[in-house]
GUTI-795201 format. One line per field, with one value per residue: residue number from 1; residue in one letter; chain; x, y, z of N, C-alpha, C in turn. Coordinates in nm, 3 decimals, always signed. Example, Ala and Ser with C-alpha at 12.3 -4.5 7.8 and 13.67 -1.06 7.14 Angstrom:
2
pos c(1; 2)
code c(A; S)
unit c(A; A)
nc1 c(+1.319; +1.285)
nc2 c(-0.569; -0.225)
nc3 c(+0.780; +0.708)
cac1 c(+1.230; +1.367)
cac2 c(-0.450; -0.106)
cac3 c(+0.780; +0.714)
cc1 c(+1.320; +1.290)
cc2 c(-0.330; +0.003)
cc3 c(+0.780; +0.787)
END
This chain:
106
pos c(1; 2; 3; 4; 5; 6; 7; 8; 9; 10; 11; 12; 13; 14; 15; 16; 17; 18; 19; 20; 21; 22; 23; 24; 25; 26; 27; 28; 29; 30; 31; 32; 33; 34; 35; 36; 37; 38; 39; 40; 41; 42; 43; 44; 45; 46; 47; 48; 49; 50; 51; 52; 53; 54; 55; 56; 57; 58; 59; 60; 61; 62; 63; 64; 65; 66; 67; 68; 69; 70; 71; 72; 73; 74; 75; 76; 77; 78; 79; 80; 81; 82; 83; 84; 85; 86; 87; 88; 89; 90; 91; 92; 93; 94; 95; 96; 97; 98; 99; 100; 101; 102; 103; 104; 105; 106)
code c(X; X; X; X; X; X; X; X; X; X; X; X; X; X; X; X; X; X; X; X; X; X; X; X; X; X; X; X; X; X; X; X; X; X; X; X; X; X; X; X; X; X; X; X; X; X; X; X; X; X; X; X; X; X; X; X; X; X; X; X; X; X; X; X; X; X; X; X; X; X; X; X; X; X; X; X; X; X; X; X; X; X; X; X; X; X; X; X; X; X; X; X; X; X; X; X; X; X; X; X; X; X; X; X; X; X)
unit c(A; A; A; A; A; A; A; A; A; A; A; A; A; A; A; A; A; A; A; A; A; A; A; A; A; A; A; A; A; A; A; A; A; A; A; A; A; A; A; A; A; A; A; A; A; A; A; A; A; A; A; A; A; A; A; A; A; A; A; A; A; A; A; A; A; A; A; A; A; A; A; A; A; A; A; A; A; A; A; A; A; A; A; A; A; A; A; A; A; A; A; A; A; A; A; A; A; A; A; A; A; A; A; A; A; A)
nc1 c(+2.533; +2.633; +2.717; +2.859; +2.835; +3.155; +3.151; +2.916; +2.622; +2.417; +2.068; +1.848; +1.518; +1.214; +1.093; +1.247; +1.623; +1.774; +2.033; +2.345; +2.475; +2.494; +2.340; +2.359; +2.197; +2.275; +2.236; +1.949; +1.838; +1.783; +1.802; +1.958; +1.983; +2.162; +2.168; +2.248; +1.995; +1.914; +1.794; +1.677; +1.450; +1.542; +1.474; +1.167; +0.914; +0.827; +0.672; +0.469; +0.288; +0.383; +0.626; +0.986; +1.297; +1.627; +1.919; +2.129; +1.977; +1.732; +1.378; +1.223; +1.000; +0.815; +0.643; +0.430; +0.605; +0.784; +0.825; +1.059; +1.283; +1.449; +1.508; +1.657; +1.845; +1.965; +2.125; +2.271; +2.444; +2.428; +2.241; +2.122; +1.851; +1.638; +1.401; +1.085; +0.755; +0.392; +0.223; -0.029; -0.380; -0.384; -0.197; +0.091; +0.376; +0.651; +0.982; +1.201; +1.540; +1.956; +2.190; +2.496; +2.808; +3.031; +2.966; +2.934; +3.160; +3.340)
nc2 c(-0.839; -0.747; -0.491; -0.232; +0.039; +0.198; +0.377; +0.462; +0.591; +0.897; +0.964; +1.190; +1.215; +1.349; +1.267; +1.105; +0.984; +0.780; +0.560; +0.359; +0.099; +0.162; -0.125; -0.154; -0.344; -0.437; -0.624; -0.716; -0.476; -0.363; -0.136; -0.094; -0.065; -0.139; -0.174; -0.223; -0.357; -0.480; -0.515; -0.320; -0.234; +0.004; +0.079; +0.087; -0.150; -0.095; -0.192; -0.279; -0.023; -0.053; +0.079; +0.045; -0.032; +0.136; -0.020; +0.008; +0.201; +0.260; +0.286; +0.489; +0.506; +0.791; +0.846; +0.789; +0.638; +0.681; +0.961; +1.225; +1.012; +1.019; +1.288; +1.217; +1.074; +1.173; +1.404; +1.318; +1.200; +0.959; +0.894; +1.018; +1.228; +1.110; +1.125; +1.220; +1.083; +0.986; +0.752; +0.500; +0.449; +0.663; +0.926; +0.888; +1.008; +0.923; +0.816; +0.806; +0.686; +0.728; +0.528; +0.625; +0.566; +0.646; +0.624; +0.312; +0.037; -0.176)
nc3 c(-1.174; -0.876; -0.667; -0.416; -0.192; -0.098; +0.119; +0.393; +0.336; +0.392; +0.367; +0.404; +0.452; +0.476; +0.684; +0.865; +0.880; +0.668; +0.682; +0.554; +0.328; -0.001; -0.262; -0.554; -0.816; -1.122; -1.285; -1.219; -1.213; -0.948; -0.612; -0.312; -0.004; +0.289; +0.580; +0.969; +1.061; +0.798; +0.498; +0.283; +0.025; -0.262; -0.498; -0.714; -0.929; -1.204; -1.434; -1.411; -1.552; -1.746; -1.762; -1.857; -1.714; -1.804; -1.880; -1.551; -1.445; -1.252; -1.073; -0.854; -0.625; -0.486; -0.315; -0.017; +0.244; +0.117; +0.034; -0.092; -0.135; -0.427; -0.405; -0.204; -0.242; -0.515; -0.389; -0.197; -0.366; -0.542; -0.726; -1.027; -1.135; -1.421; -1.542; -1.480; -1.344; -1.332; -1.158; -1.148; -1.023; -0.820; -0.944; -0.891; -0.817; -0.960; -1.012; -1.281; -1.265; -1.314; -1.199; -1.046; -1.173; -0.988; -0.765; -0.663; -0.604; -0.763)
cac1 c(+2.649; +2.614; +2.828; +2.842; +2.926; +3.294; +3.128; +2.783; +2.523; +2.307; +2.023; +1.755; +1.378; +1.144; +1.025; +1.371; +1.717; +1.871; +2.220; +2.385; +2.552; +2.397; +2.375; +2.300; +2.223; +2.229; +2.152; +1.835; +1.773; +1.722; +1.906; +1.916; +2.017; +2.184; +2.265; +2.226; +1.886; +1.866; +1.853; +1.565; +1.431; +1.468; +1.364; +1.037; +0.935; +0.689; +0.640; +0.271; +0.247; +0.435; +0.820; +1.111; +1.422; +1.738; +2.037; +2.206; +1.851; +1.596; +1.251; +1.289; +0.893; +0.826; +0.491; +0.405; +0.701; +0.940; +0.841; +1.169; +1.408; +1.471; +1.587; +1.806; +1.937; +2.072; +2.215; +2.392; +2.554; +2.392; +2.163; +2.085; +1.696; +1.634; +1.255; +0.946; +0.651; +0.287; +0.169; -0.118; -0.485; -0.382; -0.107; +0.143; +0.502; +0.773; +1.110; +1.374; +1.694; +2.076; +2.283; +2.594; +2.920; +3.110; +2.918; +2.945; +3.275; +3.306)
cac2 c(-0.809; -0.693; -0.373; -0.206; +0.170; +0.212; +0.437; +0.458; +0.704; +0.941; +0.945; +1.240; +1.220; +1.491; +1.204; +0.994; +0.990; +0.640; +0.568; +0.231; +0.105; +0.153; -0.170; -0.167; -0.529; -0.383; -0.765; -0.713; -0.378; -0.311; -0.054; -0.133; -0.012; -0.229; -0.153; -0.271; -0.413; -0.574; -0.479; -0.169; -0.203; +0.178; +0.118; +0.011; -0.202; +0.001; -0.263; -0.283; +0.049; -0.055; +0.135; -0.092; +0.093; +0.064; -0.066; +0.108; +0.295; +0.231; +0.408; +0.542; +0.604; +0.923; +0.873; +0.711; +0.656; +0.716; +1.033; +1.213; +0.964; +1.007; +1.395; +1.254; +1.003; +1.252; +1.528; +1.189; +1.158; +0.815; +0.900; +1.112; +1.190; +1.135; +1.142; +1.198; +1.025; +0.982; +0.635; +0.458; +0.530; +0.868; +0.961; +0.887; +1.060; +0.830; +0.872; +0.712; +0.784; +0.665; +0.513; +0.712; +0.473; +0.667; +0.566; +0.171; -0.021; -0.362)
cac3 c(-1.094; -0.701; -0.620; -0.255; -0.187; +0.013; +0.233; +0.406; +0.294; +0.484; +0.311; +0.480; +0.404; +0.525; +0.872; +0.875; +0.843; +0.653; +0.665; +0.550; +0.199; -0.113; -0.341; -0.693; -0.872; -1.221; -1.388; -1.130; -1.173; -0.826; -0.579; -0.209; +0.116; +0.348; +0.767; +1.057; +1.056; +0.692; +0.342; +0.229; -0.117; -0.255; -0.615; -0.711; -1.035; -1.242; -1.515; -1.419; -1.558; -1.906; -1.787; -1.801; -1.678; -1.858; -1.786; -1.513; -1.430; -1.158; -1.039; -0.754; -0.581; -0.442; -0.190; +0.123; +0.318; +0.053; -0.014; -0.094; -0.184; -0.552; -0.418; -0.091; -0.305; -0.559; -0.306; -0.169; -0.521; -0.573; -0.851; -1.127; -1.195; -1.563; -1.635; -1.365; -1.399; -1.285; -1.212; -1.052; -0.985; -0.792; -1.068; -0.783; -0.852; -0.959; -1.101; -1.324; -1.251; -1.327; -1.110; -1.093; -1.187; -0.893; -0.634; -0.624; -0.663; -0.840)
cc1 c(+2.609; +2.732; +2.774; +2.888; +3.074; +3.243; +2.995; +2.759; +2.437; +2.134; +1.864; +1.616; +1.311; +1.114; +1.121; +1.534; +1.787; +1.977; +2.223; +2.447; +2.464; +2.470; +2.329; +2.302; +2.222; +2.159; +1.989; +1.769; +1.700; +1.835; +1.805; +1.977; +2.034; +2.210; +2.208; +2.101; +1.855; +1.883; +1.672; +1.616; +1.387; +1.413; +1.248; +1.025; +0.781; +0.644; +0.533; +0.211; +0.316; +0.606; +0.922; +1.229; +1.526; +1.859; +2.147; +2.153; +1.784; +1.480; +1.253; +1.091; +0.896; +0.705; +0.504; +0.527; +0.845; +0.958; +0.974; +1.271; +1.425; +1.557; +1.708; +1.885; +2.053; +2.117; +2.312; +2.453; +2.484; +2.304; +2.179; +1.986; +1.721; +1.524; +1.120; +0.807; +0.510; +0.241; +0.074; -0.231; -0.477; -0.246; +0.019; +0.293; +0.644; +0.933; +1.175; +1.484; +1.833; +2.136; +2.420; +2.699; +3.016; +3.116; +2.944; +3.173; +3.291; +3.435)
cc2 c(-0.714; -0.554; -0.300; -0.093; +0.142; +0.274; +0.465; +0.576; +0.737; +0.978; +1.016; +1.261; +1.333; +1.390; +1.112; +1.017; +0.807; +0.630; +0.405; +0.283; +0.064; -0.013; -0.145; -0.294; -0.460; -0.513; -0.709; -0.564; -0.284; -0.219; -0.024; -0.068; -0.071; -0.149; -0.237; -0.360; -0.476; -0.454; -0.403; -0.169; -0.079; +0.166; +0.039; -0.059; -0.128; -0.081; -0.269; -0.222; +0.084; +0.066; +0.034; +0.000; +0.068; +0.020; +0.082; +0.220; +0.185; +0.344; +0.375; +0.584; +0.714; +0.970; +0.781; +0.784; +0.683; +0.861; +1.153; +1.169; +0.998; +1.171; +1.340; +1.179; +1.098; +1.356; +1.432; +1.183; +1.020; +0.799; +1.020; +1.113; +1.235; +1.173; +1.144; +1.158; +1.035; +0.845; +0.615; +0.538; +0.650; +0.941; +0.999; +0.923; +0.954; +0.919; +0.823; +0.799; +0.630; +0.697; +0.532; +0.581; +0.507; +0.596; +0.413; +0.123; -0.123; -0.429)
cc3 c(-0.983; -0.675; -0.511; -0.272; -0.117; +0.096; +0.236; +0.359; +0.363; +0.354; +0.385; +0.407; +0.527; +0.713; +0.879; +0.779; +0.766; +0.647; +0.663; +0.408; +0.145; -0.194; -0.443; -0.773; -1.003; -1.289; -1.302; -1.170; -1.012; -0.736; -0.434; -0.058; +0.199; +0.518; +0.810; +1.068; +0.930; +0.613; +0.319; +0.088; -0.125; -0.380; -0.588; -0.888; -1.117; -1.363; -1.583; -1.536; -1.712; -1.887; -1.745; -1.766; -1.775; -1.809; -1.722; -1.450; -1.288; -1.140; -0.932; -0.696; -0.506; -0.350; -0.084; +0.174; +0.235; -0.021; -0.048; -0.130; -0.301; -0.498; -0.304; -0.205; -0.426; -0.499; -0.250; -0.289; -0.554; -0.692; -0.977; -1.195; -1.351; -1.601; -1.464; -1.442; -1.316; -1.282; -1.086; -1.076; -0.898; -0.874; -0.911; -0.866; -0.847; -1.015; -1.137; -1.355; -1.281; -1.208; -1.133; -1.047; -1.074; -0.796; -0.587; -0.702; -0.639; -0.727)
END
């Protein structure tokens, strides 16, 4: 099931500001960011690395260009970090977090 925020989200990283509507697929597990220009995958799938999320959860990366999100996303209200992690050959900073039931509406 697909759910859309009611109202866009600013969404500030340390080299960019995002703004659009958050989706969340929960069947999918994925949690997306829609404006003007197309749809921005914000989780990531850490599987590789043996974590499955649970329902209602995503991981959220925390390097390259996304360094940041997992904190704008929860000062936006859109998340709630549950567990930090280390993955990858440079023990790269992840995070699973819940997606807060406020935020989207069915």
């Amino acid at each position: 099931m697909s759910t859309t925020t009611a109202i866009p989200v600013s969404l500030v990283l340390p080299h960019i500001t995002l703004t659009g509507h958050i989706r969340h697929d929960r069947g999918a597990g994925t949690l997306d960011l829609l404006d003007e220009q197309g749809v921005e995958r914000l989780s990531t799938d850490l599987s590789v690395y043996g974590y499955v999320a649970g329902m209602g959860e995503v991981f959220i990366k925390d390097w390259s260009e996304h360094a940041g999100l997992a904190d704008a996303l929860a000062i936006a209200g859109v998340v709630s970090p549950l567990e930090s992690l280390r993955v990858g050959p440079f023990s790269s900073r992840a995070y699973r977090v819940r997606v807060l039931d406020e935020v989207v509406c069915l």
